[in-house]
Structures are given as structure tokens and as C-alpha cells.
C-alpha positions as CSV (number, residue, x, y, z in Angstrom):
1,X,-50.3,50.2,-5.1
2,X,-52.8,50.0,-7.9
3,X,-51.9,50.5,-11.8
4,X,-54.1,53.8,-11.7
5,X,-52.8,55.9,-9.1
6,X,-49.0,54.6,-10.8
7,X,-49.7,54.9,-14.2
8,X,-48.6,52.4,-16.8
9,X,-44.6,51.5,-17.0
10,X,-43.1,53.8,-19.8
11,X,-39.7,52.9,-20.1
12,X,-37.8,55.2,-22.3
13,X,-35.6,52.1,-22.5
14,X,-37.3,49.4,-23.6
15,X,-37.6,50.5,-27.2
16,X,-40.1,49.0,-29.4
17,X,-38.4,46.7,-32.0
18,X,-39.3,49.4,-34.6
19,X,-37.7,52.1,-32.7
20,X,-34.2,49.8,-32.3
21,X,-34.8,49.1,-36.3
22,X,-35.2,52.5,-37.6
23,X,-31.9,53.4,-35.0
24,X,-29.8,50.8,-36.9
25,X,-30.7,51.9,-40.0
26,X,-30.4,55.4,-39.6
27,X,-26.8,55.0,-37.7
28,X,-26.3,53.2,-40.8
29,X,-27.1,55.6,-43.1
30,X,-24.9,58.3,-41.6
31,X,-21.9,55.9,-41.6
32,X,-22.0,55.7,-45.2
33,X,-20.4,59.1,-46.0
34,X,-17.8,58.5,-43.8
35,X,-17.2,54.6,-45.1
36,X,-16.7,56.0,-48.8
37,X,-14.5,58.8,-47.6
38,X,-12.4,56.3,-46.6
39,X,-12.5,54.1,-49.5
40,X,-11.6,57.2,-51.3
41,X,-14.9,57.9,-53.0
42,X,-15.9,61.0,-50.7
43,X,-19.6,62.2,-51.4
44,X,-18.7,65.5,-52.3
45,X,-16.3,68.3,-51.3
46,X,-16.2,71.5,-49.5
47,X,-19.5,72.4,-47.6
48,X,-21.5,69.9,-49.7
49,X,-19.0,66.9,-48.3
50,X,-19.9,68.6,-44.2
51,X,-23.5,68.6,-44.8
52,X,-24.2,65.1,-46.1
53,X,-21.5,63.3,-43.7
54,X,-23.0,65.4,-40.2
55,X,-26.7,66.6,-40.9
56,X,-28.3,63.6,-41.2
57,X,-26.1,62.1,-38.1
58,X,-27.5,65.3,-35.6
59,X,-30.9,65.3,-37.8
60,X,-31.3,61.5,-36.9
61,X,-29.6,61.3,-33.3
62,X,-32.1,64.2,-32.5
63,X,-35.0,62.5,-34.0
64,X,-34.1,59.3,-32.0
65,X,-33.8,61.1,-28.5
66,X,-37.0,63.0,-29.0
67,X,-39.1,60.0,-30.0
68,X,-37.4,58.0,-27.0
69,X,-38.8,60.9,-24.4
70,X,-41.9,62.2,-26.3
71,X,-44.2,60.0,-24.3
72,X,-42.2,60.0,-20.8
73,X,-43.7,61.7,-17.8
74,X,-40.9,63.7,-15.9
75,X,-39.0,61.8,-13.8
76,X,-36.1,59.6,-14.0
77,X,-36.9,56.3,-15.2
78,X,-34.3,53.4,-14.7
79,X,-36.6,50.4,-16.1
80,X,-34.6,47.4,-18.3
81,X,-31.0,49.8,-17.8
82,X,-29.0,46.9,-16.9
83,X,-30.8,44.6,-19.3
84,X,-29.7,47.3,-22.3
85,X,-28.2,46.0,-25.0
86,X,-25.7,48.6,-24.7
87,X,-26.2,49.7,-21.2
88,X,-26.4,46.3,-20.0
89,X,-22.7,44.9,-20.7
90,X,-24.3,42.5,-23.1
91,X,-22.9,42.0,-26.6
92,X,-24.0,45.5,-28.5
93,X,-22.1,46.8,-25.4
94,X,-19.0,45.3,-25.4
95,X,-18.8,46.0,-29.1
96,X,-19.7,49.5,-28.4
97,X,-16.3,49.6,-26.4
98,X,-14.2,47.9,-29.1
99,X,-15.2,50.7,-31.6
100,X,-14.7,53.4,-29.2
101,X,-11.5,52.3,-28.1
102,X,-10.1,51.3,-31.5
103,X,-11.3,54.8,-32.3
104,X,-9.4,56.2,-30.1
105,X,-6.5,54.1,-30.9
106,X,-6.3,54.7,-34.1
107,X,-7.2,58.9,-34.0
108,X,-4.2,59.0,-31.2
109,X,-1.7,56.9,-33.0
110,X,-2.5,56.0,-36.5
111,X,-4.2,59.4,-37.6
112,X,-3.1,59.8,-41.2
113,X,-5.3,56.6,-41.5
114,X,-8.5,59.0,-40.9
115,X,-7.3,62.0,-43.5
116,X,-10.0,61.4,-46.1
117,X,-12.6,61.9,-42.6
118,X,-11.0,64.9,-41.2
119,X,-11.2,66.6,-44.6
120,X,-14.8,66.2,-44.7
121,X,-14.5,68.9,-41.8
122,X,-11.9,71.4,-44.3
123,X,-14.9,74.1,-44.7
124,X,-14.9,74.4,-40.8
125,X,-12.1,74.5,-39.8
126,X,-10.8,77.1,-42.3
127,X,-14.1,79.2,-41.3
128,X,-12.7,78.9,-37.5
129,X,-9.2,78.8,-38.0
130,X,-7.9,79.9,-41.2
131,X,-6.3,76.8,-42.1
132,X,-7.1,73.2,-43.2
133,X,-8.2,70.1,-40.7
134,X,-6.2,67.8,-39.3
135,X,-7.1,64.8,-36.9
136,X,-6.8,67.1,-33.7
137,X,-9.5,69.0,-34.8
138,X,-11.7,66.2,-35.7
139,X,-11.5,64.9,-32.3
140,X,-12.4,68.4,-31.0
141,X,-15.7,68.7,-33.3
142,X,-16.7,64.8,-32.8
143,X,-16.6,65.2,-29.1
144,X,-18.3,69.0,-29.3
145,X,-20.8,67.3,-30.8
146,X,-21.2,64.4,-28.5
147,X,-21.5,66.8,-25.8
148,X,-24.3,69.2,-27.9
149,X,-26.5,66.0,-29.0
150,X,-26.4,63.8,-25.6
151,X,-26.8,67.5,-23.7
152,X,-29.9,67.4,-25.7
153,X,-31.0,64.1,-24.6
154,X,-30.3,65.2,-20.8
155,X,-32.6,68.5,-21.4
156,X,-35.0,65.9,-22.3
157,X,-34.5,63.1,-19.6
158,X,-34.3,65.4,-16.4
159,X,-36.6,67.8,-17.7
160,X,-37.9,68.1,-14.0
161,X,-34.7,68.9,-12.3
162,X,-33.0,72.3,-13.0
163,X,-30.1,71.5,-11.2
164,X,-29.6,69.3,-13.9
165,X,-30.7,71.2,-16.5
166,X,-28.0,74.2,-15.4
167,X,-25.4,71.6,-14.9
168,X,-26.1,70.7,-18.3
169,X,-26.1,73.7,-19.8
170,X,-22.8,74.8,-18.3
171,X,-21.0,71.9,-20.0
172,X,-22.1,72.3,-23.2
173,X,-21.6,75.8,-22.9
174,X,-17.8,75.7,-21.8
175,X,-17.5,72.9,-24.4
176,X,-18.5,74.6,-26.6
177,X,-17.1,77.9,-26.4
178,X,-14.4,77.8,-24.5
179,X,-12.6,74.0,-25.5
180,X,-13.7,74.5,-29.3
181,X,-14.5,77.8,-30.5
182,X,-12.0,80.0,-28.3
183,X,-9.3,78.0,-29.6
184,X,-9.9,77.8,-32.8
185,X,-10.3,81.4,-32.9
186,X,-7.1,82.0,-31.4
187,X,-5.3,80.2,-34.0
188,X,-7.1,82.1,-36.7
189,X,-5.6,85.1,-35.1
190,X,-2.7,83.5,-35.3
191,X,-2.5,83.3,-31.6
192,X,-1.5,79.7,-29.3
193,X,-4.2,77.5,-29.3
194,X,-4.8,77.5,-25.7
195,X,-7.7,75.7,-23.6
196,X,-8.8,77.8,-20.6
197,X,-11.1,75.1,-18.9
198,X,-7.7,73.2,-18.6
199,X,-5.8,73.9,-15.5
200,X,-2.4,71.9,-14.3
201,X,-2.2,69.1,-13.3
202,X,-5.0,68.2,-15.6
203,X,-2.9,70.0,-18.7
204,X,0.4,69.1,-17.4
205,X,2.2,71.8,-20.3
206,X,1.0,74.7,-18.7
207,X,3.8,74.4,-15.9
208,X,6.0,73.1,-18.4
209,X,9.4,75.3,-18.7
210,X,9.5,74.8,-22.4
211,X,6.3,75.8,-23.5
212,X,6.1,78.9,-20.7
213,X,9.1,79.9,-22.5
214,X,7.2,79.3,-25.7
215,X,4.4,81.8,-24.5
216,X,6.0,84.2,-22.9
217,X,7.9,85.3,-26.8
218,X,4.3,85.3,-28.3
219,X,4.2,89.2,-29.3
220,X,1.1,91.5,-28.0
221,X,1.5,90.4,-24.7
222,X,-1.4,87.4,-25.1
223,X,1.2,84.4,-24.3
224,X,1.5,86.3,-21.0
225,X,-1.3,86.5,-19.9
226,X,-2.3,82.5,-20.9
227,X,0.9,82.3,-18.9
228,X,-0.3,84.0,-16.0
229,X,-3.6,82.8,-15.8
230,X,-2.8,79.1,-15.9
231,X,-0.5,80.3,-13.0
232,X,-4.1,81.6,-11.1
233,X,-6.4,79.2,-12.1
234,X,-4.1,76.3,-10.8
235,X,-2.9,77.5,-7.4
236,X,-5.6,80.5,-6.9
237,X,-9.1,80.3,-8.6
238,X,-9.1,75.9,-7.5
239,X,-8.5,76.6,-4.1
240,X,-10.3,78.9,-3.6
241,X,-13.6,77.5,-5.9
242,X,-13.1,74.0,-3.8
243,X,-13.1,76.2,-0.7
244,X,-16.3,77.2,-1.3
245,X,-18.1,74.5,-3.3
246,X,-16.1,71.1,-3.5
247,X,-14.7,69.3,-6.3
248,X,-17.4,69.1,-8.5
249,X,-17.6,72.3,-9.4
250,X,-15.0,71.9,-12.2
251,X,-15.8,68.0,-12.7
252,X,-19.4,68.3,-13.2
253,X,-19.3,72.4,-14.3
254,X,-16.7,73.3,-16.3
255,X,-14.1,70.1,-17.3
256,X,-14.2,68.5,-21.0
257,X,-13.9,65.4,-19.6
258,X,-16.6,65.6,-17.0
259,X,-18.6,66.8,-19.9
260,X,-18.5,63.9,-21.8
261,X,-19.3,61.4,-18.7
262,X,-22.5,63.9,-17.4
263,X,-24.0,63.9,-21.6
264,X,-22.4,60.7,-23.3
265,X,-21.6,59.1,-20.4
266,X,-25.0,59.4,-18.7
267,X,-26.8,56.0,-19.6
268,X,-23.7,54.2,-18.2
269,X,-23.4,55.9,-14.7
270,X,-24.6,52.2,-12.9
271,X,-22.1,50.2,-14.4
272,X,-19.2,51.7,-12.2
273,X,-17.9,49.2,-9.5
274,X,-19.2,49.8,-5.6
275,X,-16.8,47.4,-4.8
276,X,-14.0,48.4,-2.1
277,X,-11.6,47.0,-3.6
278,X,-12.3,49.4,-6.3
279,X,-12.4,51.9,-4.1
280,X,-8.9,51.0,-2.8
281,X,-7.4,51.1,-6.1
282,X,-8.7,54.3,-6.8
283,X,-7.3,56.2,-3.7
284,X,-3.6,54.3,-5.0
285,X,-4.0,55.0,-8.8
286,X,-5.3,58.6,-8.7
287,X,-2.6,59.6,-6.1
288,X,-0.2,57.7,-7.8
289,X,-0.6,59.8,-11.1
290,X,-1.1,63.0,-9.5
291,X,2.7,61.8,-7.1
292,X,3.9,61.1,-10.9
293,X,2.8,64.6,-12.9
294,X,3.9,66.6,-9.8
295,X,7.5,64.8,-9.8
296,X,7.9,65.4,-13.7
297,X,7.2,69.1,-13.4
298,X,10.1,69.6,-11.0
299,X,12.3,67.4,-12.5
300,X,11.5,69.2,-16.0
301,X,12.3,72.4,-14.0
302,X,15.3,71.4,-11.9
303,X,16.7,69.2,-14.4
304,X,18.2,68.7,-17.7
305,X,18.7,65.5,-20.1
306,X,17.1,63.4,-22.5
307,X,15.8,60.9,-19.7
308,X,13.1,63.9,-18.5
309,X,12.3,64.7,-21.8
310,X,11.7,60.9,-22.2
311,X,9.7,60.9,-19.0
312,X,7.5,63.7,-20.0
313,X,7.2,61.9,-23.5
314,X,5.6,58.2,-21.9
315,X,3.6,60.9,-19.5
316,X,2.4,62.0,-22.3
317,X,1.4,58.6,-23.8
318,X,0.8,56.6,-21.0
319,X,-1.6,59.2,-18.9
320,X,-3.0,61.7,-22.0
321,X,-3.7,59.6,-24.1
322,X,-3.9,55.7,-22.9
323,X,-5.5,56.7,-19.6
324,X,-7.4,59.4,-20.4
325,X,-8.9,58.5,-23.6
326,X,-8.6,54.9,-24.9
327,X,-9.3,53.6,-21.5
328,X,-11.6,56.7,-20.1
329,X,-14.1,57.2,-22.9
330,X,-13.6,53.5,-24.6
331,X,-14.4,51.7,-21.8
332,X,-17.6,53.6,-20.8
333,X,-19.8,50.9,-21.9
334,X,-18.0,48.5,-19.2
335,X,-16.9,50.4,-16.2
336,X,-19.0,53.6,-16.5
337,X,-18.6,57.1,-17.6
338,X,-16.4,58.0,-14.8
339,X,-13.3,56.0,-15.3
340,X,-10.5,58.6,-16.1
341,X,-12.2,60.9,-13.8
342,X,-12.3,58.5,-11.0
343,X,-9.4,56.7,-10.9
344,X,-6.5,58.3,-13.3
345,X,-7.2,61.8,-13.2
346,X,-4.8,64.4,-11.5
347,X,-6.9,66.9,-11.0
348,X,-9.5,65.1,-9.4
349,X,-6.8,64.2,-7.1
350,X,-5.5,67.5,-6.1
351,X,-9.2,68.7,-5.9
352,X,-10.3,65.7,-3.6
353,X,-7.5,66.5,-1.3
354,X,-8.4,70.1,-1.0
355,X,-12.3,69.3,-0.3
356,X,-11.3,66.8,2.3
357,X,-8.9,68.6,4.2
358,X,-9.8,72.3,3.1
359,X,-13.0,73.0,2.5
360,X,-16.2,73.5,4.0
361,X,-18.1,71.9,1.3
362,X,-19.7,68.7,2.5
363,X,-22.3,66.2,0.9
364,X,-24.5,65.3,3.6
365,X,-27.0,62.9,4.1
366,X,-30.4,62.0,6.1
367,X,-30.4,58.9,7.2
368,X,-33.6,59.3,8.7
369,X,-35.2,59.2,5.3
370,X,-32.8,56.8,3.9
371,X,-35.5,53.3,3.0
372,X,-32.3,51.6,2.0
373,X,-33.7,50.9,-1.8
374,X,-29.9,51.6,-3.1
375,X,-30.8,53.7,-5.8
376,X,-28.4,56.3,-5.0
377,X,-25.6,53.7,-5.1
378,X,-26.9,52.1,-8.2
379,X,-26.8,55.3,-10.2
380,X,-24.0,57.1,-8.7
381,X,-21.2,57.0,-11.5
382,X,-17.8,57.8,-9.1
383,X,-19.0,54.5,-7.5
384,X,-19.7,55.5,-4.2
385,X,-21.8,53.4,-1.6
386,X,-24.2,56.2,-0.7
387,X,-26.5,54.0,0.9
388,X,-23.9,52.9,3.3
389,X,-23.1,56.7,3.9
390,X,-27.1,58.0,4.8
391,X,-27.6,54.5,6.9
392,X,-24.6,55.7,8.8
393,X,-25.9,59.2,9.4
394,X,-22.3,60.8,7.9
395,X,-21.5,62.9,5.2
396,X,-19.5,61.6,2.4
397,X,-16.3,62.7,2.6
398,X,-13.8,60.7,-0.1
């Protein structure tokens, strides 16, 4: 095929050296205000502090997505991924991962180490929720924003494919509204902070007794009715959603955590293992954890003692925050963006069992058009050998 009906080879990821120099220059720049925050000169306070230590981080990351696309055609274009310097599990990669999981780390464990860097976001969170930041709600605006600036990048990337675009948009739109502003809001009405894109198993406290005794004493009747539709949207609204449309209607939709793997996540989806032997840990470990969270609920409702209570406390460690977020978000640069969702995650589990067995959602393929290139393998980011599927003629059932 001739270089004129083709066009030339744009490649939105081999960037010119002086696109990768002004990138490391400006990520440098908007590390600054956070650096002398915590060397205890802060740049400011109040609004003035927000502004210089976030602006020119959007103003910059926006800049660099748009120039990156500007000169694109629409279509997805793959060229030099896996020879990335990030994407390509080269060295910039694999020191990607060892900031993001000492991040997480640290913010999970260690957070009075970040206070000076969650009071840069004080005139926030007392506009939100009437009261000053802590590290909980710097994790909250940090990812927001991931979500906001990569969703931006996706807009721009699959500009040709509204499936993605509305996929897009519903992420950032439940992230944003309902798993950061709704909640914030609640607490400034001096209401529980309650997430309602979270459903059990997923948020393992909303079957807990202790904490449905907790909401059900909140006066004006709003603790029953976060009660009550935790209650719905775990055993009613799932079913009955997966009935109708599969899984991924919550992963890819409406979760926080398949949020962040669709937008951040994206330029890692081909590094996650096709590998069977993946594939057979996965059906262990994800079983295994949803086996483990179901257990812990009975036994926290059946039982009494300071052993459950020092179950649900390594749950609580172990799966919320080791699994979920060191290992789920700070290993994207090595095993993809769908590790937590794909081999650790409860819900996943309880919705992969109801599409399966349930529902009359199915993923089919046409193997008659299949050319066997692999691309659909390559790029899939839950790791599934859809190649083998369409040359099979069968729908992927998992």
C-alpha cells in the first residue's frame, strides 16, 4: 500500500525530543510548590497557595495532551506503545511505579508526613465541607483530577468513537460528582460522608453491623435511607443492571476504580498478561477475596470478639488498601491499568458470576472477519485472548 493513499505515520507517541523536554520541565516546575511545602517553605497560603501548586499542573498537563493530538487524524494509533519510555516497561516506567506506589504507601500509612501538601488544598475543602483538609481528601482531589485531565486526553485520542467518548464522560461525571462533590457536601451539612457509586462487596462497611448501627441514629432520616439504598443497590439494582447489560456497566460506567484504569490507566491497557496462567490465578484470587469479604460479613454479624474485629481490621489493610491501591494503581506501569479490577476485586467477582450464569449479556464475536492481527488481545487491558475467542467463533464468556 503506497505512502499516499496511507498517509505519513503520526504517532502521538513518538514525541519529538522537544516535546519530551518541555514535558520534563514543566512536570518539574509544578513539583516545586509541592517540594517547598514540604520543606516547610509553602509558596503562599490560602487560595494563593491552591492556585500556584495546581494551575500550572492542569494548565501544563492540558497543554501537553493537546499538543500530543493536535496533528493526529482520528483513529487509534498504537505506534512505538511498547517501546514508551513509560509505557514500554523500560526504566522511566518502572520508576513511574516506584513513585506511585511509595505514594500510595506513604498517603495510606505515613500521612502526617504529607500535612504541609494537603493544606495547600485548606481553601477547598472548607468551601466543600466546612472544615480543614486532611490526607483523605487529598487523595480524593488528586485522583478527581487524574480522572478530569486523562478524561481529557481520551476526548482527544478516541475522538472518532462515541462509545468512548460517553463512556468517558460517565466516569468523570460520577467521579466527579458523585465520589467527590456529593460527599463532601454531605459532610458540610454535617451529614455521613457516604459514596453512592460504592456498593458491597466493593465497600465492604455498608453491610457492616457497626456502621448500619451508626447510620441508622443519624437524625432526619438521611442515615436510613444510605442504609437502605446500599441494601438495593447491592442485591437489587446489580442484579438486575448485570441482567440486562453485563459487568461492565459498573466497571467501565460508574466505579472509581474503573475510572482511573479507562482515563489514567489508558496508555498501559497492553501491558496486562494474556498468559493462562494469569488467567488461572485470577479466577483463584478474585474468588478467593470475594469467599473472604463474604465470610467476614457474617462472622461480623453472627459473631462477637476481638478476633473479627481483628479480621475486619487486616481486611481492611490487606484488601483496601494494599490490594486496591499500592498494588492496583502503583503497579499500572507494569501489569496494566486493570490489576485490582481484574484479579483482587470483589465486586468484579460477584458481577462476573452473575453475567456468566445470569444474564443475557454476551460479548460476541465474528470470526469470519477475524484476520488474526491480535490487536484486540494486545490492547485488551482484563487480559483476555480475544483473538483466540473470534477464531473459535464463541462469545467470551469469563
Amino acid at each position: 500500500m503506497s505512502v499516499t493513499l496511507t498517509g505519513p505515520a503520526v504517532s502521538p507517541h513518538a514525541d519529538s525530543a522537544g516535546l519530551r523536554t518541555a514535558f520534563a520541565v514543566a512536570t518539574g516546575v509544578s513539583l516545586l510548590p509541592f517540594a517547598l511545602a514540604l520543606a516547610g517553605h509553602p509558596v503562599g497560603s490560602g487560595w494563593t497557595a491552591f492556585a500556584i501548586a495546581f494551575v500550572p499542573f492542569v494548565v501544563f498537563a492540558m497543554l501537553y495532551i493537546w499538543a500530543t493530538y493536535r496533528d493526529t487524524h482520528p483513529g487509534i494509533k498504537n505506534d512505538d506503545i511498547t517501546r514508551g519510555h513509560f509505557t514500554g516497561r523500560r526504566t522511566a516506567g518502572v520508576l513511574l511505579g516506584v513513585v506511585l506506589t511509595g505514594l500510595y504507601t506513604v498517603l495510606y500509612f505515613q500521612g502526617e508526613w504529607l500535612q504541609p501538601v494537603f493544606a495547600l488544598t485548606d481553601p477547598l475543602s472548607q468551601l466543600l465541607r466546612d472544615r480543614p483538609a486532611d490526607q483523605w481528601f487529598l487523595y480524593g482531589f488528586l485522583y478527581t483530577l487524574a480522572v478530569l485531565i486523562m478524561g481529557a486526553r481520551m476526548f482527544w485520542r478516541y475522538r472518532h468513537n462515541r462509545y468512548q467518548l460517553f463512556r468517558t464522560a460517565s466516569v468523570m461525571f460520577f467521579q466527579l460528582g458523585f465520589a467527590f462533590l456529593l460527599p463532601a457536601f454531605l459532610l458540610a451539612m454535617q451529614q455521613p460522608e457516604f459514596y453512592f457509586t460504592y456498593f458491597w462487596p466493593l465497600k465492604p462497611d455498608y453491610l457492616y453491623p457497626s456502621y448500619w448501627a451508626w447510620l441508622w441514629q443519624q437524625p432526619g432520616g438521611v442515615g436510613a435511607f444510605m442504609l437502605m439504598f446500599g441494601v438495593a443497590a447491592s442485591f437489587v439494582l446489580t442484579p438486575i443492571l448485570t441482567f440486562y447489560f453485563g459487568k461492565r456497566w459498573y466497571c467501565s460506567w460508574v466505579c472509581g476504580c474503573g475510572g482511573l484504569a479507562e482515563t489514567a490507566g489508558d496508555p498501559f491497557r497492553h501491558l496486562s498478561s494474556k498468559k493462562y496462567a494469569a488467567w488461572r490465578f485470577e479466577r483463584w484470587s478474585i474468588h478467593s477475596v470475594l469467599v473472604i469479604i463474604t465470610a467476614l460479613t457474617i462472622w461480623l454479624w453472627v459473631g462477637e470478639g476481638e478476633a473479627v474485629q481483628t479480621g475486619k481490621k487486616w481486611y481492611g489493610y490487606a484488601v483496601g488498601m494494599v490490594l486496591s491501591g499500592i498494588v492496583g494503581v502503583g503497579f499500572y506501569p507494569l501489569l496494566g491499568s486493570r490489576v485490582w479490577c481484574r484479579f483482587f476485586c470483589p465486586m468484579a467477582a460477584i458481577l462476573g458470576i452473575i453475567q456468566r450464569f445470569f444474564s443475557r449479556f454476551r460479548i460476541t464475536t465474528n470470526g469470519g472477519q477475524c484476520m488474526s492481527c491480535g490487536n484486540c488481545s494486545t490492547y485488551c487491558e482484563m487480559g483476555i485472548d480475544v483473538r483466540a475467542y473470534a477464531m473459535r467463533g464463541e462469545n467470551i464468556v469469563r
